[in-house]
N, C-alpha and C positions, 0 to 999 in steps of 0.2 A: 478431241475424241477421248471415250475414257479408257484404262486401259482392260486391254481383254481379260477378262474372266477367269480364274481355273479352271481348269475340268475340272466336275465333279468326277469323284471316283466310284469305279464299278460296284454294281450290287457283288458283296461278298455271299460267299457260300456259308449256313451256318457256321460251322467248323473253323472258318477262317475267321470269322465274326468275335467268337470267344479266343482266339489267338490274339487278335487284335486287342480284346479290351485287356487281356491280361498286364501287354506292355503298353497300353497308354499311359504317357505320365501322367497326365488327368487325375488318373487313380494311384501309378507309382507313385507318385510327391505324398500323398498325403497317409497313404499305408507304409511308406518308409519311416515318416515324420513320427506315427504311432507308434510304430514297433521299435522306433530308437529313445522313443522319450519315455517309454515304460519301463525298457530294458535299463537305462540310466535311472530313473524317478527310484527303481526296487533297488540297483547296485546301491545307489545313495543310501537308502534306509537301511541296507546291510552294514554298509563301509561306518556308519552312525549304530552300530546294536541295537537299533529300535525296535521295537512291537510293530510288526510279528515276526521281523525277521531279525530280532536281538533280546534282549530281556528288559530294555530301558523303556520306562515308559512314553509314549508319545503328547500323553495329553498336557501339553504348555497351555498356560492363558487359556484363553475364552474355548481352546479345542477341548477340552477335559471338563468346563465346566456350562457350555454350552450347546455347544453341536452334538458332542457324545450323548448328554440326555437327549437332548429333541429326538437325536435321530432313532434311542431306544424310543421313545414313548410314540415317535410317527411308526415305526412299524410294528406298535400295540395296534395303535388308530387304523391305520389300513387294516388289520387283522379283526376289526369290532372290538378288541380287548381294550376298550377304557370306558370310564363314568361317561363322558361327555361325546359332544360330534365337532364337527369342523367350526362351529362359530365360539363353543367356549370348553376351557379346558379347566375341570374340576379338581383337577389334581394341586397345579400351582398357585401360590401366594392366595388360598381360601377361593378359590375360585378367579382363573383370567381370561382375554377374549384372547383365540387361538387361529383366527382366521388371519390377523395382521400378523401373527408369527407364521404361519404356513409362507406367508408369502416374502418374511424376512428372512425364514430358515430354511425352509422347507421343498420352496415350489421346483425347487430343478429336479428334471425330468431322472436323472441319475439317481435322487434319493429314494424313487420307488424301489430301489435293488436293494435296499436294507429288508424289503421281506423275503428274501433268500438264502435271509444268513439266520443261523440260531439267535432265539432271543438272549444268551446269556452271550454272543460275540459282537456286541456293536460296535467295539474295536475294531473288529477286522472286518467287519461289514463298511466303514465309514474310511479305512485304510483303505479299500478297494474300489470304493468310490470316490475319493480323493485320488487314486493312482488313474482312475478312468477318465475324469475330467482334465487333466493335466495330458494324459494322450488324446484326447477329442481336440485339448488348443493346438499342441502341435499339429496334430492333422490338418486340422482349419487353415491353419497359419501356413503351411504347405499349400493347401487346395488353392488359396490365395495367390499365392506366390507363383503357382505356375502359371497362372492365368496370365500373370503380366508379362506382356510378350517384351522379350530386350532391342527386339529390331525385327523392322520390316521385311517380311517375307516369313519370319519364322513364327511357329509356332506357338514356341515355348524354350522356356531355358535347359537348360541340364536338370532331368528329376530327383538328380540324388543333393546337387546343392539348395535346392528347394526342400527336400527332404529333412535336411540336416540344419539347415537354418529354420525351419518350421520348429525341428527338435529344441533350436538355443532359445526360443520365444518359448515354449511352454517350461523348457528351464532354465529361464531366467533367477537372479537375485529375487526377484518380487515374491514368483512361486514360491520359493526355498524359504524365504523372511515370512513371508504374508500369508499366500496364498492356501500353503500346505497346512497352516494354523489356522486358518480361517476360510474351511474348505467353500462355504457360500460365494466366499468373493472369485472361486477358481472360473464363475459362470462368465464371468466378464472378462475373463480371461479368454473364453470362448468363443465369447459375445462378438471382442474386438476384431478379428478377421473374416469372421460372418457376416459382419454389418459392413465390410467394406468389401465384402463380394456383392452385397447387394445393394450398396455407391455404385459396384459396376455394372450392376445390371440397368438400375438406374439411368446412369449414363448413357447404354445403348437403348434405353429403352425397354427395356427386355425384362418375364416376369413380374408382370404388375400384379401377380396374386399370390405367389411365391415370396415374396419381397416382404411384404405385410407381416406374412404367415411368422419368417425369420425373427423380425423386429419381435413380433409379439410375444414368441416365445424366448427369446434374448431379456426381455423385461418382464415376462414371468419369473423366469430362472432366480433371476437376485437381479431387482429392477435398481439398485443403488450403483452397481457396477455398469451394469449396461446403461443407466444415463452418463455414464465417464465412457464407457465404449464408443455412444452414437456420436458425443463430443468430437472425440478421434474419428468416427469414421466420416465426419462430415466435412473434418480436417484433410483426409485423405481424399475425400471426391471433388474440394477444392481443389487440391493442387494438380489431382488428374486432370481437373476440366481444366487448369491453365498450362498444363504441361502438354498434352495431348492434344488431339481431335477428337471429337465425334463424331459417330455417323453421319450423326447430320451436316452438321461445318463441312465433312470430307464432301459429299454430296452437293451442299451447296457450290463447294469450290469448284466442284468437275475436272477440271484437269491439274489443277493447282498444286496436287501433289498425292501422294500416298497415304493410304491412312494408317498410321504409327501409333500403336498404343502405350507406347514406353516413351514415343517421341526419341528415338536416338538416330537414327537418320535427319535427315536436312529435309523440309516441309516448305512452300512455301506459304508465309503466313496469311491468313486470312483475316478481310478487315470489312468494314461495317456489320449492318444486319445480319450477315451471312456467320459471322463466326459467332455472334452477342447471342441471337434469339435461340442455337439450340441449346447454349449454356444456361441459357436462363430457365429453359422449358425442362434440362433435367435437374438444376437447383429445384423445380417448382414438383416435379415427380420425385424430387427426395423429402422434400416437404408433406410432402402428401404420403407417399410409401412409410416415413415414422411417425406421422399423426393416425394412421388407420391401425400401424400396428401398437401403438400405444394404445390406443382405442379399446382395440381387441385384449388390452391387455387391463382393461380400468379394471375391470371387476375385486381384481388382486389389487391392484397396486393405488389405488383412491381410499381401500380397506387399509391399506398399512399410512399412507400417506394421513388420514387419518386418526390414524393410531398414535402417531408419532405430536399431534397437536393436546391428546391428551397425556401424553407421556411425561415421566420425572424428568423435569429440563436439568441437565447436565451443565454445572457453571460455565458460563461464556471463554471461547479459549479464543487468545490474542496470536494470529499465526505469526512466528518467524522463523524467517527463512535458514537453511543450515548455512553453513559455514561452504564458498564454494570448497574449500579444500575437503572436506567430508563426503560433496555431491561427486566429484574425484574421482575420490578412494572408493566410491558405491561401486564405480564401474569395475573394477575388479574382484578378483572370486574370491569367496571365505569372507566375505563383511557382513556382518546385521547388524541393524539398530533400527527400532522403530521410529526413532525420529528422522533421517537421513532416508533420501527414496535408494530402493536399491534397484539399481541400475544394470549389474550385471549379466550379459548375451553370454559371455563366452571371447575370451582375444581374438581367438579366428576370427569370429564373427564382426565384433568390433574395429578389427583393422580390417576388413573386407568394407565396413560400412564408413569406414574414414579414407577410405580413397576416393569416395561418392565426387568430392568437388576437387580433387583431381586428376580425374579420368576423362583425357580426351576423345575416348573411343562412346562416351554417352551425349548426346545434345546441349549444350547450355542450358536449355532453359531447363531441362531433366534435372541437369548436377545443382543447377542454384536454386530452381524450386525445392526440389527435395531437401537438400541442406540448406535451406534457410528455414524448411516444416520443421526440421532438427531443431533448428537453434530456436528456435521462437518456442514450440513446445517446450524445451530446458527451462529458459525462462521465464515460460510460466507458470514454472513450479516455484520459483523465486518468489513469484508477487503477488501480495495481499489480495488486489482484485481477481485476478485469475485464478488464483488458490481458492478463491469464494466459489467461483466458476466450475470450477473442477469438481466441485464438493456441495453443490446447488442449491450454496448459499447460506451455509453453516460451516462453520469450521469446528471440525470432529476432535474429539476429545481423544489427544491420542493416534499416533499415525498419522505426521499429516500430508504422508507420498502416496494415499489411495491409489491414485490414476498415475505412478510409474508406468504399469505394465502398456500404458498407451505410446509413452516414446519408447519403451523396450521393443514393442510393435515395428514402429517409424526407423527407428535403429536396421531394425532386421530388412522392412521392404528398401531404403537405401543400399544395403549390403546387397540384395537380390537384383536390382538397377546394376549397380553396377561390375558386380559378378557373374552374370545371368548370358550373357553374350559371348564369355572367356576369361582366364586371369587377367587380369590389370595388367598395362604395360611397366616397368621397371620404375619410372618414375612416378606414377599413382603410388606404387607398390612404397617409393619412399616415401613421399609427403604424407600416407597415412601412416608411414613407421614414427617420423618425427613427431607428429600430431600424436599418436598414443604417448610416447616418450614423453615428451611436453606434460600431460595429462598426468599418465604415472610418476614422475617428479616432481608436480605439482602437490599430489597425493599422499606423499611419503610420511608428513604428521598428522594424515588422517588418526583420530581414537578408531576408528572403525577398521582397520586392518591389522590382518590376524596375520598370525606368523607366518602362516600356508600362502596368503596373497603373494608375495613376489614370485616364491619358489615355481608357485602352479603355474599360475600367471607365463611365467617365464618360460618355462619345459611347454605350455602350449604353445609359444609363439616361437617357439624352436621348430618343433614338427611341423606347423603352419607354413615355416619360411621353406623345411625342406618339400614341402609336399609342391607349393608356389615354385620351387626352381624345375623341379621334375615337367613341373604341368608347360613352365614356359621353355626347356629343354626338348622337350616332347610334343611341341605343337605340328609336329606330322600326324599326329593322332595315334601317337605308340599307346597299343592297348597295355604292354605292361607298366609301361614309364603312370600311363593315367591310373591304371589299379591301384600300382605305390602312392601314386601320391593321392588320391581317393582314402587309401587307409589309415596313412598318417593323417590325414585331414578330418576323419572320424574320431580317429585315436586322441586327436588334442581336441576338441571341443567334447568330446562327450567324456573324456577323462576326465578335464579341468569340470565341468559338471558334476560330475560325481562327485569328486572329490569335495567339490566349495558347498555341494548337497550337504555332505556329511559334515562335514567342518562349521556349516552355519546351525544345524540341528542340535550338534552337540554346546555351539555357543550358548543357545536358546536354553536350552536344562540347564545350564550351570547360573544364568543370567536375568532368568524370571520364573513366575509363580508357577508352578505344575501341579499336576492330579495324577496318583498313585494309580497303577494300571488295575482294571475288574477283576478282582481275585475273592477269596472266601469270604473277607468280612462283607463285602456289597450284598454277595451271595446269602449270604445268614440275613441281613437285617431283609432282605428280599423275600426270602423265606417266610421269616415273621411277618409283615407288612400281609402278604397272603393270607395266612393262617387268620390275621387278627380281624381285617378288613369289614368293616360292618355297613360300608357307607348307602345310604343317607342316612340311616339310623346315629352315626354320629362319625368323627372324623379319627383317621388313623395316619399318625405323625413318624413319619420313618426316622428324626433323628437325624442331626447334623456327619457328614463324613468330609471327609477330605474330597473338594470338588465342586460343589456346590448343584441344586437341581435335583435334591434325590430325589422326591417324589413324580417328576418324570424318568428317572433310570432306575428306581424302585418299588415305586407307588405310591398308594397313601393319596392324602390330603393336607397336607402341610401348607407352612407357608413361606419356603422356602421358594424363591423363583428367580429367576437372572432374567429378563430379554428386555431389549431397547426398547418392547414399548409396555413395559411397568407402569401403569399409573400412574401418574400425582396424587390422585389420592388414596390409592392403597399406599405407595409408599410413606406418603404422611401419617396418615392412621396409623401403621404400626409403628411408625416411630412414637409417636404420641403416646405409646402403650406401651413402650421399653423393648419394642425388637432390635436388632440391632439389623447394618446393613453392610452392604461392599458398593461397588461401582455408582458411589454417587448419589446412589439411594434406587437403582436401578435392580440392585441385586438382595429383597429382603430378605435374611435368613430367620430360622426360626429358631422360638423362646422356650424354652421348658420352663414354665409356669406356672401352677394350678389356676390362678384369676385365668388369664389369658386362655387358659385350655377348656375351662368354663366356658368363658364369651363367646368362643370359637368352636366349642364342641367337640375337642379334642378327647376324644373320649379312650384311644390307648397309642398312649407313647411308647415307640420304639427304642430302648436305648442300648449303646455297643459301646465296644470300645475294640482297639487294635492288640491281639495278642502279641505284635512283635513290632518295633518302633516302624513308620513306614519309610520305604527306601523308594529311588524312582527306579531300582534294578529289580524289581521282584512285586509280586501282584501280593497282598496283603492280605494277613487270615484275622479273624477275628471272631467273638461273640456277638449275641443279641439276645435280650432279652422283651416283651411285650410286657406294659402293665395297663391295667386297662380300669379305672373309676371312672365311678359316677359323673356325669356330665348332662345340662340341661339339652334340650333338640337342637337343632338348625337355627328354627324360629321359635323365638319368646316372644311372651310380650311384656310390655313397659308401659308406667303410667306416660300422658301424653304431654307431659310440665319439665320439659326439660334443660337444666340447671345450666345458667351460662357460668364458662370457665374457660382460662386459656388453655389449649392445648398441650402447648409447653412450658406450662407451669408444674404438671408433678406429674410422672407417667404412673402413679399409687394412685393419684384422685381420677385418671381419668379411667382408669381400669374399674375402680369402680363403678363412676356415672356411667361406664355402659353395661356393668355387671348389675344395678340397681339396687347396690348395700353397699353399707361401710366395711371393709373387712380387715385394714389396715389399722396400725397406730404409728401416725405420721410423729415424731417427734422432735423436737428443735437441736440442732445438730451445733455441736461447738468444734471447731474446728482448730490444732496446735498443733502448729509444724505440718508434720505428718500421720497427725493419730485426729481419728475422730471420733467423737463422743456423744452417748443420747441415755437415753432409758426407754427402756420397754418394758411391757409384762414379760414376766418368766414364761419361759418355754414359745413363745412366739416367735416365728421362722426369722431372721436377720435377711433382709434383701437390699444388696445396694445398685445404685442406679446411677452409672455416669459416660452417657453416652461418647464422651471426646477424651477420656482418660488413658491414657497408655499407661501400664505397669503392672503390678498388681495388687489387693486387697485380702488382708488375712482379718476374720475375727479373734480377739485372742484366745490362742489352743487350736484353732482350725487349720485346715490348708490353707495356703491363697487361693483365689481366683485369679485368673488374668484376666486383661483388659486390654484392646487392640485399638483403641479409638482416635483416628488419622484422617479430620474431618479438611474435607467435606468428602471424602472418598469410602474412608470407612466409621461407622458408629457403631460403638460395643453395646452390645445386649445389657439389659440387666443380671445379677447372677446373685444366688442362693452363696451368704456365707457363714451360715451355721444356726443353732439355736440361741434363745438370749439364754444368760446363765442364770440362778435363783435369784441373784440381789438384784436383777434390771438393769444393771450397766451392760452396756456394748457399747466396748470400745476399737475400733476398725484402726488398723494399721495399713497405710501407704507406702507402698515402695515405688515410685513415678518415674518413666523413662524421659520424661519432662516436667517442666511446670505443671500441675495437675488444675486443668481444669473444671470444676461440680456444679453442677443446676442446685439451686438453692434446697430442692428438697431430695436427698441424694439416698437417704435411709429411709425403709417403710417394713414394719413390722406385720407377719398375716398372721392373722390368730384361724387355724384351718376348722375351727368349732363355727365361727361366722361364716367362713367362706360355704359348709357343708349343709345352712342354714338358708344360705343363697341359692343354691345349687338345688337346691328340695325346693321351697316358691319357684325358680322358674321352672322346672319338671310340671309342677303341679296346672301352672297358669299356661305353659307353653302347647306346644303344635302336641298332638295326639299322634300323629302320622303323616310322616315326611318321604314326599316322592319326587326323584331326580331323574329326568330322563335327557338326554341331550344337552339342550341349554334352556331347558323349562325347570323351575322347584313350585311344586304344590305342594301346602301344607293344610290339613284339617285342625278346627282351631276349636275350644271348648266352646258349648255357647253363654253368647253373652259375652264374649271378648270387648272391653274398648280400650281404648288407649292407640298403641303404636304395635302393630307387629314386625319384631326388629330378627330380620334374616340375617345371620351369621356371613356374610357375604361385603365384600368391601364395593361401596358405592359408587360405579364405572358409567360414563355415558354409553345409553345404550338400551340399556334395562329398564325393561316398563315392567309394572307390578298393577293391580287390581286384587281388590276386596269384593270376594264374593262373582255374582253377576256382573258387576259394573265393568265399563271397558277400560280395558289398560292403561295406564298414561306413566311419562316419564317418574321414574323412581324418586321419593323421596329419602332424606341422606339424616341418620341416625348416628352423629357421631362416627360420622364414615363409612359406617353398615348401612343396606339397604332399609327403608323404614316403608310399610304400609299404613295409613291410620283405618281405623276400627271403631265401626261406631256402635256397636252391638248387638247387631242382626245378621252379621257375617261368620258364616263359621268355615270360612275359607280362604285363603290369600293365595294367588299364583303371581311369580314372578320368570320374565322371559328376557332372555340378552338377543338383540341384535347389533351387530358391529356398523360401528360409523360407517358410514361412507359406502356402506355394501348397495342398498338399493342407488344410488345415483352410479355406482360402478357398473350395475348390471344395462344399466339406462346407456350408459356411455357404452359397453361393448354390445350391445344391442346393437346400438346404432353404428357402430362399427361393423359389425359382422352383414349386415345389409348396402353398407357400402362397400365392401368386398364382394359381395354379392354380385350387387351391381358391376363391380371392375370385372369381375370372370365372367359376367354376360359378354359385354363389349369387347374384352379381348377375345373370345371364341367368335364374334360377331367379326370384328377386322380379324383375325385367321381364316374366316371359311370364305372373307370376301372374294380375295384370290382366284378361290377354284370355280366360282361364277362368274368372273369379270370375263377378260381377254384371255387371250391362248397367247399373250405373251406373260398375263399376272400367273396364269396355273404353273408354267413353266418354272419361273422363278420361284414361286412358292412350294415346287417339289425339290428343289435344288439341282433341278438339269438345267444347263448351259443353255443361251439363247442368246443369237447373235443381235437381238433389239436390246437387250435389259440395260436399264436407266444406269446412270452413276448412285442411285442413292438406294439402286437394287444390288449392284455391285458392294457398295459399303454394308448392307443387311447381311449379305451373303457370306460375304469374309468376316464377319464379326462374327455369327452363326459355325462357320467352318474352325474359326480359331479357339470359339467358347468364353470369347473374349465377354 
C-alpha cells in the first residue's frame, strides 16, 4: 500500500497568509542572495576606487568601447532620438544593420533601465545595470538551490546557506574577470540557474508554458551565453534524472520506496519500463520546452545568426588548453587572465563543495553523480572537441573560458548537496581540506596569482573552520553558537569577495587597454556634433577619441564602429581606401581625409583634442572645434564603365575610381635605409599610406605622425604629413618599431584645386534631394541621369534598391557602395535595408508562439479535467486529503507541496 498522505494544511486567515510568505525560504533564499551580492558587487567597486564610487575609470576593453556606446545610443533609440529604427542604424561605419546588434547587445530586458538615467550618465546607468544582473544571478542561483530538497521528508535546506552560496555564484572569478566587462554575458549568468529550475520543472512535468516562456527569454537576453547555459542545464537535468526519481518512476514503483529529490536517503531502485519511460518522456519535454522556447526566440536570434555569416571573419584560432597549474590557481581569489577560466566561488564555498564525495550522510549515487558532472565538465574545458562544444563550434578569438560560469554553477549546487541537510561530518570536513591543499600547492607557480591570493584565501578558510566547529559544537540547535558561526560564515565568503572583487579590477587597469571616463572633452565634441548636424543633407564626423564608437556615444555619421557583426564588406572597402582598423577589421575607425570625406559626404568634421594628458583617475576636458566644406550628396552619379583594378593595389587609385577623377600624383618612391623619396608638385598635400607600419613618419621640417599597424589586428590609417616644399622633393623619414613593412604605392600627392574640381561635377550631376527615414534613403535625381547612381553607403546583404517605378531587387555593389543603374528616364532611386534572416525568424516564432498556444490549451484542458471527472480526481486536484488517492497522485501532491 502507499504511504499515507500529508495533511494538507488549514485554510490560513489572510493575515497569517502574509506572515507565512514573509518567512518562506522560497522567497528568503533568493532575497538574501540579492541583497548579499549587491551589497559585495558595490563594497568591491568601492575597495577598487572605481566610477562611481571612486574616480578610476571603469571602462576596460570592449566596456568603454562597446557596451558604453551602444547603451548611450539604445537610450537615444528608445527615446525616437536617432536618424534610423530597429533594422538600421545610420550613425555607424556610414550606415550598419542594427537589429543583429539589438540582439548581440542590447536585447536584455535590464538594458531598458538605461532610459532612467540622464543622457550625459551612461556610466552610471550601465554600472547600475551591471550591478542588477549580477543580483538577479544570485537570486536565481538561490531560488535554485532551495528547491533541491537534501532528504526526504524535508522541504528544503537552511535559506541562509542557499542565500549565501547563490551570493558566491553571482560572484564568482568569471563575474569579476568577464562578466563585469562584458556586462551582455552577465545574462547567461542568469540564464544558468533559470534553465535548470525549468530541467526541474521538466522533470516533474510541470509548467509546460512557463518553461518556453524562460528559455525564450534566456536566449533573447544574449543568446551566445544562454546556448552555454542550456549546455549546463541539460547537463544538470541529466544527472537529476540519474540521481533521483521522478514522479513518475516513484508512482510506478508504488511501494518501492520514497520519492527523494536529492536522493540522499536509501531508495529502492527501480528497474525496467518503469524507471526508463518517465526519463525518457522528460529528456523528450526537455527537448521540446527548448526547441519552443528557441523558437519564440528566432525572430532575434536567426537575425544575428545571420549577421554573423556575413561578418569580418576573425582569423582562425587553434584552441589550447592552459596549463592545469593555471586552471589551480583560477580557483582562488585575486587571479585574472583572459586566457585561463576563472574559476573562483569563494574557499568556503569551494571546500563545502569538495566534501561532495566525501560525505557519507549523502547517497552514493548523489556524491558520485555529481562529482563526476564536476570532473567531466573541468575537463571539458581541456579538450579541443568540447571546447568547440562549448562555443558552438567556433573557437573565439580571445577568452577561450566563456562557459566557466557553468562549472562555477555545478561547483556551488554540489556544495548545496552536500551542505543543505547539516555540516559535514569531521571526516568530509578533512578529505575536502586535503583536497583544496592538494589544489592550492599544486597552484603556487600559477602567473596568475596575485599577492592577495594566499593571504585572502587563507583568513577565509580560518573563519570557515571556526564558524564549521561552532556549527558541529552546537548541533543541539544553540541559537547563539549558530548566529556566530552564520556570521563568521558571511564574514569569510563575502569578504574574500570583496576583496578578489577589488584586487582583479584593479589588475585589469594596469593590465589592458581602457577608455578614459565621460568628462568635458566627450561633452564639447557632443556639443558640436549637435550644433553642426545636418544629416541627410550630408554627414557629420565626430572625430576620433579615446574609446572608440563615438558616433553612437556622440552622434554624427561617421565611420567609426566596433560590433561582431561588421561586414566583410564594409570592412574591406574602407580598408581599400586607406581607413585604418582595430579588432581584426571588426572595428573600423575613421579617416580625416578630404577624398574620403568627398565619397562619403562628409561634409563637417569635428575635430578635438584633450586639454590635459588623459589619465584613468579623472574624466578629461577638452576642445572642439566644427569645420564644415563643401561635399558632393549621399548619391552621385557615375559613368556606368567601370575601371578593373585591384583593390589593394593603391588605397590613392581607389579613392579615386570611386571619387570619378584623378586627384592625386602617384609617384615612384625610392626607398634607403630609412628615408624615402619621390617628387611632387610644389605645394601639393604629402599623404602617406602604410597600413601594417609601426613607428613613425616625419616629412622633413614637419612633426611625425605615428603609425600603430599590428596586422592582422590592427591597420593604421593613412595620415596627412605636410606640404611638398618648392623644389618637389619629399623626402619622408622612418623611425620603425620593427622591420617596416610598405604597399608598393605608399606616397600620394592631392592637389586640393582637382579635388574642388571633383566635388563641383558631382554636386552638379548628383541627387538634388536626399531623404532618410528609418531604413529607407530616397534620392531625387536630375533628369536624364544614366550611368550608376552610387549611394554613399557600404554594400550589405540585405538592401534592395529600385530606379524609379520599378520594383526593388537586391542591391548592386559599386566599389563596395551601393550602386543603382539609370537609364535616363528615372529621376528617382530609393534604396531600403532589411536584415537577413528577419522574415524566416518571424516565420519560425510564429510558429512557435501557436505551439505554445496550443500547449496552454491542453494543459488548462488536463487541469480542469479533475474537477469534472470523479469525486476522488476533484479531491486530489484541490489538495484535500482522500483516503483513495493513487500512488502517482501522492507523488503530484508532494512534488506540488515541496515546489519541488
Amino acid at each position: 500500500m502507499p504511504p499515507a498522505a500529508p495533511p494538507a494544511p488549514a485554510p490560513a486567515r489572510d493575515g497569517a497568509r502574509g506572515l507565512r510568505a514573509v518567512r518562506n525560504p522560497l522567497l528568503l533564499a533568493p532575497a538574501g542572495a540579492g541583497l548579499l551580492t549587491a551589497a559585495v558587487f558595490v563594497l568591491a567597486t568601492a575597495l577598487a576606487r572605481s566610477h562611481p564610487l571612486g574616480p578610476y575609470t571603469r571602462n576596460v576593453v570592449d566596456l568603454g568601447q562597446q557596451y558604453l556606446p551602444y547603451h548611450a545610443y539604445w537610450r537615444a533609440f528608445l527615446l525616437g532620438d536617432t536618424h534610423g529604427d530597429a533594422f538600421l542604424n545610420w550613425n555607424s561605419g556610414f550606415g550598419a544593420g542594427f537589429l543583429g546588434d539589438i540582439g548581440t547587445y542590447l536585447s536584455s530586458p535590464f538594458s531598458l533601465l538605461v532610459v532612467l538615467f540622464p543622457a550625459d550618465r551612461p556610466e552610471l546607468a550601465l554600472y547600475v545595470i551591471t550591478a542588477l544582473k549580477i543580483t538577479a544571478a544570485g537570486a536565481a542561483m538561490a531560488a535554485l538551490l532551495i528547491r533541491l530538497r537534501p532528504a526526504a521528508g524535508r522541504s528544503g535546506g537552511p535559506w541562509p546557506l542557499a542565500a549565501l552560496l547563490g551570493a558566491a555564484y553571482a560572484l564568482s572569478g568569471w563575474t569579476f574577470n568577464h562578466g563585469a566587462s562584458v556586462p551582455m554575458w552577465l545574462d547567461g549568468l542568469i540564464a544558468f540557474p533559470l534553465l535548470c529550475l525549468v530541467a526541474e520543472w521538466v522533470r516533474a512535468g510541470r509548467r509546460p508554458v512557463l518553461g518556453p516562456l524562460v528559455v525564450a527569454v534566456a536566449w533573447i537576453a544574449n543568446f551566445y551565453t544562454a546556448y552555454m547555459a542550456t549546455l549546463g542545464a541539460a547537463l544538470f537535468l541529466i544527472v537529476r534524472l540519474l540521481t533521483t526519481e521522478t514522479a513518475g518512476t516513484a508512482a510506478a514503483a508504488g511501494t518501492a520506496g520514497t520519492t527523494d529529490t536529492a536522493g540522499t536517503t536509501a531508495t529502492t531502485a527501480t528497474t525496467g519500463s518503469a524507471g526508463v519511460r518517465p526519463r525518457l518522456a522528460a529528456l523528450l519535454r526537455a527537448v521540446w520546452t527548448v526547441g519552443l522556447g528557441v523558437g519564440l526566440a528566432a525572430p532575434l536570434v536567426l537575425v544575428v545568426f545571420s549577421g554573423t555569416r556575413y561578418a569580418d571573419p576573425t582569423p582562425e584560432t587553434v584552441f589550447a588548453p592552459a596549463a592545469w597549474t593555471e586552471l589551480f590557481g583560477r580557483l582562488l581569489p585575486a587571479t585574472a587572465n583572459v586566457d585561463t577560466p576563472a574559476l573562483f566561488i569563494g574557499t568556503p564555498a569551494l571546500l563545502l563543495a569538495l566534501t561532495l564525495p566525501f560525505n557519507r550522510a549523502v547517497a552514493p549515487r548523489v556524491r558520485y553523480g555529481w562529482s563526476a558532472a564536476v570532473v567531466l565538465v573541468t575537463l571539458s574545458l581541456q579538450w579541443g572537441p568540447t571546447h568547440l562544444l562549448w562555443h558552438a563550434g567556433a573557437s573565439p578569438n580571445g577568452n577561450p573560458y566563456r562557459q566557466a560560469f557553468v562549472l562555477c554553477g555545478l561547483l556551488l549546487v554540489a556544495a548545496w548537496l552536500s551542505g543543505a541537510s547539516g555540516a559535514p561530518r569531521p571526516a568530509a570536513l578533512l578529505g575536502a581540506a586535503a583536497l583544496l591543499a592538494a589544489l592550492a600547492l599544486a597552484a603556487r607557480t600559477s602567473t596568475d596569482i596575485d599577492a592577495w591570493s594566499y593571504p585572502t584565501a587563507g583568513a577565509a578558510l580560518l573563519l570557515a573552520a571556526l564558524a564549521t566547529l561552532l556549527l558541529l559544537r552546537g548541533r543541539a540547535r544553540t541559537p547563539a553558537l549558530a548566529a556566530v558561526a552564520a556570521a563568521l560564515l558571511l564574514a569569510a565568503q563575502a569578504g574574500e569577495a570583496a576583496v578578489s572583487g577589488a584586487r582583479v579590477e584593479r589588475q585589469q587597469r594596469a593590465d589592458v587597454a581602457w577608455a578614459p571616463r565621460i568628462g568635458g572633452w566627450q561633452r564639447a565634441v557632443g556639443a558640436e556634433v549637435a550644433r553642426a548636424d545636418a544629416w541627410p543633407a550630408y554627414r557629420t564626423d565626430p572625430g576620433p577619441l579615446p574609446g572608440g564608437n563615438e558616433p553612437l556615444l556622440l552622434g554624427g555619421e561617421g565611420a567609426d564602429a566596433y560590433s561582431s557583426l561588421t561586414t566583410e564588406n564594409t570592412s574591406r572597402t574602407l580598408d581599400s581606401l586607406g581607413f585604418g582598423h582595430y579588432a581584426k577589421g571588426r572595428h573600423p575607425e575613421t579617416l580625416d581625409n578630404p577624398v574620403t570625406d568627398a565619397i562619403f559626404s562628409i561634409g563637417t568634421r569635428i575635430r578635438s583634442e584633450a586639454a590635459e594628458p588623459v589619465r584613468q583617475d579623472a574624466a578629461p576636458r577638452g576642445t572642439a572645434t566644427a569645420t564644415t566644406t563643401a561635399v558632393p550628396p549621399l548619391v552621385t552619379v557615375h559613368p556606368g564603365r567601370p575601371a578593373a583594378v585591384d583593390p589593394a593595389d593603391s588605397a590613392f587609385r581607389n579613392q579615386e575610381l570611386l571619387l570619378g577623377s584623378s586627384v592625386y600624383a602617384l609617384p615612384a618612391v625610392r626607398r634607403t635605409g630609412t628615408t624615402l623619396t619621390a617628387r611632387c608638385p610644389a605645394g601639393a598635400e604629402v599623404w602617406f599610406w602604410a597600413p601594417e607600419y609601426k613607428g613613425t613618419a616625419a616629412l622633413a621640417g614637419a612633426a611625425p605622425a605615428a603609425y600603430d599597424g599590428r596586422p592582422p589586428a590592427v591597420r593604421a590609417p593613412m595620415r596627412a604629413l605636410g606640404t611638398v616644399p618648392a623644389g618637389g622633393e619629399v623626402r619622408i623619414r622612418l623611425v620603425p618599431g620593427r622591420k617596416p613593412v610598405l604597399p608598393r604605392q605608399s606616397v600620394g600627392c592631392l592637389d586640393r584645386a582637382r579635388l574642388a574640381a571633383a566635388v563641383t561635377r558631382l554636386t552638379a550631376t548628383g541627387a538634388t534631394r536626399v531623404t532618410a527615414t528609418g531604413h529607407t534613403l530616397t534620392a531625387e535625381l536630375p533628369p536624364g541621369s544614366t550611368g550608376l547612381a552610387v549611394v554613399a553607403v557600404p554594400r550589405a546583404t540585405g538592401w534592395r534598391c529600385a530606379a524609379g517605378d520599378a520594383e526593388p531587387v537586391s542591391a548592386r555593389s559599386h566599389r563596395g557602395l551601393l550602386a543603382v543603374p539609370l537609364d535616363g528616364r528615372a529621376t528617382r532611386v530609393s534604396c531600403s535595408f532589411r536584415p537577413p534572416g528577419v522574415r524566416l525568424g518571424a516565420a519560425a516564432g510564429a510558429t512557435a508562439l501557436l505551439a505554445l498556444a496550443g500547449a496552454a490549451l491542453l494543459a488548462r484542458s488536463r487541469a480542469r479535467r479533475p474537477e469534472t471527472g470523479s469525486h476522488e480526481g476533484r479531491q486530489e486536484f484541490t489538495g484535500r486529503p482522500h483516503e483513495a488517492r493513487s500512488p502517482a497522485q501522492d507523488a503530484d501532491y508532494a512534488a506540488r507541496r515541496t515546489g519541488a
